[in-house]
N, C-alpha and C positions, 0 to 999 in steps of 0.2 A: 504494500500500500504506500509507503514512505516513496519509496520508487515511482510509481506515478504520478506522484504531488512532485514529487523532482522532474520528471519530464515533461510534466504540464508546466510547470512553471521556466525550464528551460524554452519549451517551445512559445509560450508568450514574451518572453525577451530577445528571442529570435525573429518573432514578426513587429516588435515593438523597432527593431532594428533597422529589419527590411523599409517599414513606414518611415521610417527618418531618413536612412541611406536617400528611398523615394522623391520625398520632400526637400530635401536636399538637391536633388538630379533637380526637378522641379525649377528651384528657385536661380538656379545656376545657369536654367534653359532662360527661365526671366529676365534674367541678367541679362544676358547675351542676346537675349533678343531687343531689349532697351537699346543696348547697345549699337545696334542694329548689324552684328556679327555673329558668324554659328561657332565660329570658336576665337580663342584668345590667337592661336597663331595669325590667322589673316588680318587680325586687327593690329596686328605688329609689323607683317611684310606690308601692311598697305602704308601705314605713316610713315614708314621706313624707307618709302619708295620718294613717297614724296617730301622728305625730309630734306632740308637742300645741305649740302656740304662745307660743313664748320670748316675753318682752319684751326691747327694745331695748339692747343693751352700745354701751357708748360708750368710741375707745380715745380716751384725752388724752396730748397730747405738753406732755414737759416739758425743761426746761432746767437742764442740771447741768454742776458739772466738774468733769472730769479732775485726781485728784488727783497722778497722773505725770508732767503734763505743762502743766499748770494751762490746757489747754482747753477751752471750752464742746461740747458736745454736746448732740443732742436724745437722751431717753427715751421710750419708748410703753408704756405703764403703761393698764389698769382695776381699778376695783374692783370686790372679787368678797365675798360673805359668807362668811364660816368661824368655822363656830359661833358664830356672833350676833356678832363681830366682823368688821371691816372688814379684808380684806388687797389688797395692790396685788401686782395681776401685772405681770409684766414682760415684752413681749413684744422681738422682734429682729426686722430683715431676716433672709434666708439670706443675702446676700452684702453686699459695701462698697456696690454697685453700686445695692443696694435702699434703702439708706437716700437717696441720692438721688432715687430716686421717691418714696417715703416723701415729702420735703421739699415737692415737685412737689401733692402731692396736698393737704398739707396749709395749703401756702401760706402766708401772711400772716395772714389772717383766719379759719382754723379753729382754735379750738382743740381741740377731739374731731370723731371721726368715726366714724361706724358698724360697731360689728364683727360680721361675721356668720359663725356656729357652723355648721357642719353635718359630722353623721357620717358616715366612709367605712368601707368594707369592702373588705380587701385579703387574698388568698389566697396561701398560700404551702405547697408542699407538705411539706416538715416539719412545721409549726408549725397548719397548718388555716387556719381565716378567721379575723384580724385586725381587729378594731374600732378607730378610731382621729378623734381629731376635727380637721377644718380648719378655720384663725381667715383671716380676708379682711378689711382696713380697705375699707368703702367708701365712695366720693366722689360725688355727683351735681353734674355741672358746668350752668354754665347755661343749654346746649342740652337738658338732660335725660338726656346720655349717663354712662350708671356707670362710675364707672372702681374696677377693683378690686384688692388687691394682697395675696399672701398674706405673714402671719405667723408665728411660731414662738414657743415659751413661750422666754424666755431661759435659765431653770433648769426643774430637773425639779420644784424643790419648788412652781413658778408652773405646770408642766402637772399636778401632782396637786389644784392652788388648783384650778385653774379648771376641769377635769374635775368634781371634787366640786360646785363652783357649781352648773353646767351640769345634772347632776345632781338637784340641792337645785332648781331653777327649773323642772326636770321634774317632779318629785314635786310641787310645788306646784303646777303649771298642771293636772297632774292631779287632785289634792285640789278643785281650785276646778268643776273639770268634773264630778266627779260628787258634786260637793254639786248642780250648777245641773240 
């Protein structure tokens, strides 16, 4: 008897499952359909297509200190234009953990290394689809393999710089494409 009180009750946690797994398929078709895409790749190959092509950002590590503690640290700074001025972003790791890869990648002999821009889309069902940009320093070592590592603006007033750049580099590659 104990025995089919266990499998009854096994088998209603298994359709409670199914039901969500469902609802879940569901809500995800919803999505996508808002969106007005059947799935996430082609809504990637398509802005991708017609994303017009950035020129090269370069992030530079610099050396400062700590006025707390009178430490040296590294910075990761580029510049970006804002309104015909020059301003320095300030980028971070996410963790302690990162700036030691940071270190790794940048080594002895680099001083800048590549940063590469690209915009994501993240859906949230309050709020709808969110726009949002990822920074990535990248390294090519001398097998040819990328080594990539993501970034974060330090301050909000360095992801409203470098949003606007980003921006401003758009508008321009566009201007230049349909002058050619």
């Amino acid at each position: 008897m104990a025995k089919d009180n266990v499998n009854v009750a096994d088998e209603l946690k298994d359709e409670k499952q199914k039901a969500n797994l469902t609802q879940s398929a569901k809500e995800a078709e919803a999505a996508q359909a808002i969106a007005g895409t059947d799935t996430d790749e082609e809504a990637t190959t398509t802005t991708e297509a017609n994303e017009p092509q950035l020129p090269k950002i370069y992030v530079k590590r610099k050396r400062y200190t700590n006025k707390t503690d009178g430490k040296q640290y590294w910075e990761y700074v580029t510049s970006a234009m804002m309104r015909g001025s020059v301003s320095e972003v300030h980028f971070k790791a996410s963790d302690v953990g990162g700036y030691e890869a940071l270190e790794k990648l940048f080594g002895d002999d680099n001083k800048a290394l590549e940063l590469r821009v690209r915009e994501e889309r993240q859906y949230d069902e309050k709020t709808g689809w969110r726009k949002y940009y990822v920074y990535e320093v990248v390294f090519v070592d001398e097998i040819g393999f990328e080594w990539r590592y993501p970034l974060k603006t330090a301050r909000t007033s360095d992801k409203a710089v470098m949003e606007n750049y980003i921006r401003l580099l758009k508008f321009e590659a566009e201007q230049s494409k349909a002058k050619a």
